[in-house]
Structures are given as structure tokens and as C-alpha cells.
C-alpha positions in Angstrom: -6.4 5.7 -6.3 -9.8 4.4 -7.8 -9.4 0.9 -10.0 -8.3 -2.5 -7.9 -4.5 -2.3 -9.0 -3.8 1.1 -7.6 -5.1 -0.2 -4.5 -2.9 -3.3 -4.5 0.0 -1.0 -5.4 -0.6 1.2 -2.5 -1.0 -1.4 -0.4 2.2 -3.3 -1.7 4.2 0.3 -1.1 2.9 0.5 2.5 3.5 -2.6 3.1 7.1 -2.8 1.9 7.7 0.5 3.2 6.3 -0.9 6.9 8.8 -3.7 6.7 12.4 -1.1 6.3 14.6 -1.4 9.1 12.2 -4.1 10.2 13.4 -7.9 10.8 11.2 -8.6 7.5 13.1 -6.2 5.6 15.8 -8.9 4.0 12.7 -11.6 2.4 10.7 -8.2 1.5 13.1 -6.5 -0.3 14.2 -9.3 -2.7 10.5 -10.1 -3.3 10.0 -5.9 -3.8 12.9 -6.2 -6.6 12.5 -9.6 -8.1 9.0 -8.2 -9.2 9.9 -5.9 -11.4 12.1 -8.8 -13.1 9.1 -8.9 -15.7 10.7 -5.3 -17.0 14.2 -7.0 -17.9 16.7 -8.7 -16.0 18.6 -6.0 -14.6 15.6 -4.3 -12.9 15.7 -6.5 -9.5 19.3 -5.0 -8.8 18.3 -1.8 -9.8 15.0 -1.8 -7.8 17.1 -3.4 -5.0 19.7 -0.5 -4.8 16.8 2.0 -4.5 15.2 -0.1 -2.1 18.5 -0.4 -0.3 19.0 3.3 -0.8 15.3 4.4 0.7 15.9 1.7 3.7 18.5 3.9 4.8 16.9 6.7 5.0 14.6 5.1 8.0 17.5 3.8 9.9 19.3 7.2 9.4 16.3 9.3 10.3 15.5 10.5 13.4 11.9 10.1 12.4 11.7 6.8 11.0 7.9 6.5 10.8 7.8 10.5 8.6 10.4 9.0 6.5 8.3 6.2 6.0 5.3 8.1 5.5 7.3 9.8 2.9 8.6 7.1 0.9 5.4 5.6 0.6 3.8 7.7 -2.3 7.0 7.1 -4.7 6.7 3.0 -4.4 3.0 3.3 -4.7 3.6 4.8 -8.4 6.5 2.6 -9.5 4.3 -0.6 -8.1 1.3 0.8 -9.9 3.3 1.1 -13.3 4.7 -1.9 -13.1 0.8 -3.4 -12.5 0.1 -1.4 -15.5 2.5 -3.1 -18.1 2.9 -6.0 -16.2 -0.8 -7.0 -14.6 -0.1 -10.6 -14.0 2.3 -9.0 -11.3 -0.5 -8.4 -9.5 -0.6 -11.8 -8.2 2.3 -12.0 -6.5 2.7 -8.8 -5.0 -0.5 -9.7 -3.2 1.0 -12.5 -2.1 4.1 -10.3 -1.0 1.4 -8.1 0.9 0.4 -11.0 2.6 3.2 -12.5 3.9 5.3 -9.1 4.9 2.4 -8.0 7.0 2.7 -11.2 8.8 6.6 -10.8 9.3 6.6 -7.4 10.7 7.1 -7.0 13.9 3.9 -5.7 16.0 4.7 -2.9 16.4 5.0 -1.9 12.4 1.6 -3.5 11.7 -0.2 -0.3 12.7 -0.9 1.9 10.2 -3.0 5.1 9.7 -3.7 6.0 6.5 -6.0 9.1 5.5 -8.1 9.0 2.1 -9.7 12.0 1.3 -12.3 12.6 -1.8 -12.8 16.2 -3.5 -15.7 17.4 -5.8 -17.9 14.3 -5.7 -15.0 12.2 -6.4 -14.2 9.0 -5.1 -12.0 7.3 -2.6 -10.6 3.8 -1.9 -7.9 3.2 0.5 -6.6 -0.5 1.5 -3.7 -1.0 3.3 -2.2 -5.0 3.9 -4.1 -8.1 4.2 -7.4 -8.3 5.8 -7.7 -4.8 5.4 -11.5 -3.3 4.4 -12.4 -1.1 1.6 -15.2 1.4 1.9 -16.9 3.2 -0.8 -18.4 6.5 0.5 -20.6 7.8 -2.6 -21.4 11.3 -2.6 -25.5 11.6 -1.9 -27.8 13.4 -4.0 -28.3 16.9 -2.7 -31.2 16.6 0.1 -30.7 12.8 0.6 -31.3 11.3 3.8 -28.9 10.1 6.6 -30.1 6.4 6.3 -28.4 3.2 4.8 -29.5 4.2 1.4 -27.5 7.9 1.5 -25.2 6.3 -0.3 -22.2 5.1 2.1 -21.8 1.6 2.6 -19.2 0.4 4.7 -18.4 -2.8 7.3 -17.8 -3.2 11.3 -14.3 -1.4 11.2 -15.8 2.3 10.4 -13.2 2.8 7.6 -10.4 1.5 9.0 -8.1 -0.6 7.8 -5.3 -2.6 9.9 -2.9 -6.0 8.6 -4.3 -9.3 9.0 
């Protein structure tokens, strides 16, 4: 995921994802659905059901957190269509990020996520408000190790956690 929206939508999936079988589940799942209102108007009981359907699969799961982790990709790609035909969505799934973050229960507000980048490509990984975003850019070959090598980043090392 490389341009702003797919970041958004990853970060809308994990987040909404985070909040199943959570207390914040109920306000985050009719926000979830009533997004994708903008496709017609029987898409937020349709999202709903398989947002209903994937929640659960966490309770049911004797390893909520991998069936989490695995629900995770899915929601990132129907968020990121929707952002793609729809980008004035964008708006208020941020706001959606925002305020389900703050609603989950501390113990669902940690969140590892790993971002890898192959043949020189690059790599962006966000994850709920207040997260960071570092760019790592491939160095030239024989570059120094220095603040100009081409990785920029802020205090947290790469890591990004809720607000």
C-alpha cells in the first residue's frame, strides 16, 4: 500500500477489525456499513451482514487476535475500493478511525503490524490515529549510514500505536 487512501483503508480495516467482539463493536459497525451507503442504499445492510458475519468468527475462535489478523486484509481491499469510487469517503472513515480507536478497550489498542518492501520498492504502513508513517527509501548502492542514506523517520522507530 503506497498512495494516502490505501493507507487510510488499511488503517480503517485494522481499526474496525480491532473493535469486533470489543464493547466498540455496536457504533463501529454501523459507521463500517453506513459508509458504503455512497454505493446504493442496500449496501449498509449488506456490508453489515458481513461485518456481522466476520465478527463471529472472533467470538467463535479460539484465537481471536489470528482471526483478526486474518480478516484484516479482506476489509482493507473493500475500504480501499470503496475510497477509489467514492474518495470523499475518505473523510469520514478517518473520522471513524479516530473515534473507534478511542472506544476500544485497552487492551485492543495494541497493534503490531509488519510492512515489508521488496526490490527497491516502497513501504508505508499506518495503523489508527496518532499513528506515524515512515518512509524508508532504498540508498544508492555505496551510500553512507548517515541521515542523508535515505531513511527518514520520527521518535517512535517505525512504530505505530492508536492515539
Amino acid at each position: 500500500m503506497s498512495d494516502p487512501m490505501s493507507v487510510l483503508a488499511m488503517a480503517g480495516a485494522t481499526t474496525i477489525v480491532a473493535a469486533m467482539a470489543t464493547s466498540a463493536w455496536d457504533v463501529t459497525r454501523s459507521r463500517a456499513a453506513e459508509l458504503f451507503r455512497r454505493r446504493g442504499a442496500d449496501e449498509p445492510a449488506t456490508v453489515g451482514a458481513q461485518l456481522d458475519g466476520d465478527a463471529s468468527l472472533v467470538v467463535d475462535d479460539p484465537d481471536p487476535q489470528a482471526a483478526r489478523e486474518d480478516l484484516v486484509r479482506p476489509w482493507a481491499r473493500r475500504l480501499a475500493a470503496l475510497l477509489h469510487d467514492h474518495p470523499e469517503a475518505g473523510e469520514d472513515l478517518r473520522l471513524l478511525v479516530e473515534d473507534a480507536a478511542a472506544d476500544l478497550p485497552p487492551g485492543a489498542q495494541n497493534w503490531v503490524q509488519h510492512v515489508t518492501a521488496h526490490a527497491g520498492g516502497t513501504a508505508f504502513g499506518a495503523q489508527g490515529p496518532g499513528s506515524s508513517v515512515h518512509v524508508h527509501l532504498p540508498s544508492a548502492p555505496g551510500a553512507g549510514s548517515g541521515p542523508d542514506s535515505g531513511a527518514c523517520g520520527g521518535p517512535t522507530g517505525g512504530a505505530g500505536r492508536p492515539g
